[in-house]
PLY file of the C-alpha trace (Angstrom):
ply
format ascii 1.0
element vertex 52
property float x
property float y
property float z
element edge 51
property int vertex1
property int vertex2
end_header
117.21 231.33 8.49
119.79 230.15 10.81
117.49 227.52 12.47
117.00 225.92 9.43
120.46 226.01 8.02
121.59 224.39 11.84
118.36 221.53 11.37
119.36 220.97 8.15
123.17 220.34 9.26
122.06 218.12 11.52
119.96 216.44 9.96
122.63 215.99 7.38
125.09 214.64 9.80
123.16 212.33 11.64
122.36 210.46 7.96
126.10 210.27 7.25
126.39 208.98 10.85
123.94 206.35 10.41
124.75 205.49 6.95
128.64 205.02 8.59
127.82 202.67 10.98
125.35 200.93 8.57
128.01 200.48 6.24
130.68 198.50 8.92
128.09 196.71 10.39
127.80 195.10 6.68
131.26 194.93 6.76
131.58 192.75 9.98
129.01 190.49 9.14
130.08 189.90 5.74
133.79 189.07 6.95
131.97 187.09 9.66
130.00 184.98 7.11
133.29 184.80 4.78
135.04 183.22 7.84
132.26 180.72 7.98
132.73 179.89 4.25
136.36 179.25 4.67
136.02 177.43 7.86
133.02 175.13 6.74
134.84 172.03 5.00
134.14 171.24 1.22
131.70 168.35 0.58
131.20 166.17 -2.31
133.14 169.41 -4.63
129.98 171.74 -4.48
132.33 174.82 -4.12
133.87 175.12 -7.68
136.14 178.15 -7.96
134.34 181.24 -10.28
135.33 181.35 -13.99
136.04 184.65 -14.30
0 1
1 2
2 3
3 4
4 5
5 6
6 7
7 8
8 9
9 10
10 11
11 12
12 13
13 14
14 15
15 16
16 17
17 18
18 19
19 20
20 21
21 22
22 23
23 24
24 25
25 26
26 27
27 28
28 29
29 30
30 31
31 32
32 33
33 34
34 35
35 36
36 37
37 38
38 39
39 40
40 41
41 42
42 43
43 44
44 45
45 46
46 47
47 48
48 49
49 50
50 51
């Protein structure tokens, strides 16, 4: 019973692991591509600002 319990944990904690690193690899590239966006100049007015 303790195997499994201890496979199980680890099992467990290499998803969190993996969904951790998942998650700021997103978050680079999306503040990457935002950077692009504001760097990139604005061309005939495409970019309108959202109604919200």
């Amino acid at each position: 019973m303790g195997m499994l319990l201890k496979s199980l944990a680890w099992t467990v904690a290499l998803a969190v692991v993996k969904g951790v690193v998942e998650y700021a690899l997103d978050r680079r590239a999306d503040a990457r591509a935002a950077e692009r966006r504001a760097s990139e100049p604005v061309s005939g007015g495409k970019r309108t600002p959202r109604k919200g």
